[in-house]
C-alpha positions in Angstrom: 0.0 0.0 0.0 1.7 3.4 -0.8 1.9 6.3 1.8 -0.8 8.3 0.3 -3.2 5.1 0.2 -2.1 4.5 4.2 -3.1 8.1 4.9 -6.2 8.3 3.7 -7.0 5.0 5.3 -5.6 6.4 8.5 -7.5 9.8 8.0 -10.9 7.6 7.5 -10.4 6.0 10.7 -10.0 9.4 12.4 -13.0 10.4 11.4 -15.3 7.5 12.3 -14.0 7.3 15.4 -14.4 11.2 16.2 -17.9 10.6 14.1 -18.6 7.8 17.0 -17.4 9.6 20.3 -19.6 12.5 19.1 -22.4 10.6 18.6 -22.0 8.7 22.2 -21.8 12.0 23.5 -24.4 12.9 22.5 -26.5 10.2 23.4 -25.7 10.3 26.7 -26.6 14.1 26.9 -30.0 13.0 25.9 -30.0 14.8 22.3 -29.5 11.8 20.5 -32.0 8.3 20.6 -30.7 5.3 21.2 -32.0 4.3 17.7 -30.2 6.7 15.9 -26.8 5.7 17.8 -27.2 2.3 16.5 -27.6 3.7 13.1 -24.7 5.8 13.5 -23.0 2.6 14.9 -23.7 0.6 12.1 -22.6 3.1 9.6 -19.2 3.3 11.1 -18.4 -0.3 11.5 -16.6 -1.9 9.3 -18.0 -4.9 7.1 -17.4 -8.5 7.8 -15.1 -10.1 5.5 -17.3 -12.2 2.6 -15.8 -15.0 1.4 -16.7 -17.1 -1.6 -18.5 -19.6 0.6 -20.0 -16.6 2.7 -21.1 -14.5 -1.1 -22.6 -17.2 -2.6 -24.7 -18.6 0.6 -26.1 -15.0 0.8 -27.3 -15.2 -2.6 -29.0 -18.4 -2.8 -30.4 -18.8 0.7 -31.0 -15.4 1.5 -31.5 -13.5 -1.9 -32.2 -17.0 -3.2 -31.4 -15.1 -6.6 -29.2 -15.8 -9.9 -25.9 -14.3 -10.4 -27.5 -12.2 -12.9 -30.3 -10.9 -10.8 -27.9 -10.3 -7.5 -25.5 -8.6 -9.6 -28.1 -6.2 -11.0 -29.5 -5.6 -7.2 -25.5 -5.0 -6.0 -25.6 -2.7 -8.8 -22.1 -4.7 -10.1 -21.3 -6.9 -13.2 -22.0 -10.6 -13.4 -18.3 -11.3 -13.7 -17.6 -9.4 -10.3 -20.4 -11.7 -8.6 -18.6 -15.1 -10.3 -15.0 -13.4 -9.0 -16.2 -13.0 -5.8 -17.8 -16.7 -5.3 -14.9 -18.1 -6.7 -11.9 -19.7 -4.4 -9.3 -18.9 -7.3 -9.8 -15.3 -8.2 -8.7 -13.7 -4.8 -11.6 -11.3 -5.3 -13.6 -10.1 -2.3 -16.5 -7.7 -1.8 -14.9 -4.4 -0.2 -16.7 -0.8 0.3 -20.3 0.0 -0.7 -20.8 -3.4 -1.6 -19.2 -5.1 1.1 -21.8 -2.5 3.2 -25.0 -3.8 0.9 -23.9 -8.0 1.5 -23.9 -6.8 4.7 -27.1 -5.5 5.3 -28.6 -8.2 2.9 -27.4 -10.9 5.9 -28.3 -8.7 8.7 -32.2 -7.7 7.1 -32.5 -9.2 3.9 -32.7 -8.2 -0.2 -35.4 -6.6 0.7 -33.5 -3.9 2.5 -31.6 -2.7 -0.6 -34.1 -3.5 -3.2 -36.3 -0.3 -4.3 -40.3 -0.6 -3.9 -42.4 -2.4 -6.6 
């Protein structure tokens, strides 16, 4: 990773965690819910790690979906979908999409999939 990649990374961190003692804060000054801490919480946590095993059990017991049809949800290619549930490519979910596989095992498709 080169210096500038580190310190962005590092600068990221900073802010999440100042992001997180703010919230606290103000939570426990009564000018925050306990619902919207959680939110904030879950915003600023980072996503598990997903797996080939881990992507494609998402997709065909949770999603219970094609490659096709979860890549068009993700909002990714196809290819990236059969990257990431293969052993051999070293590809993994990371970012925004590692954030949407996550909330897909925490609440469902149905949490990231626009109305009718």
């Amino acid at each position: 990773m080169t210096k500038a990649a580190v310190a962005k990374v590092q600068e990221k961190e900073r802010v999440l965690k100042e992001l997180m003692e703010t919230a606290i804060g103000l939570s426990q000054n009564g000018m925050m819910s306990k619902k919207d801490l959680d939110l904030i919480t879950q915003l600023c946590e980072a996503p598990p790690a997903y797996p080939p095993e881990k992507v494609v059990a998402l997709r065909t017991n949770k999603a219970k979906m094609s490659q096709s049809v979860f890549a068009a949800v993700l909002n990714v290619s196809v290819s990236t979908v059969q990257k990431w549930e293969s052993e051999s490519s070293n590809k993994h979910p990371t970012g925004a999409a590692a954030k949407l596989l996550q909330l897909v095992e925490k609440k469902g498709i149905e949490a990231i999939m626009a109305p009718g």
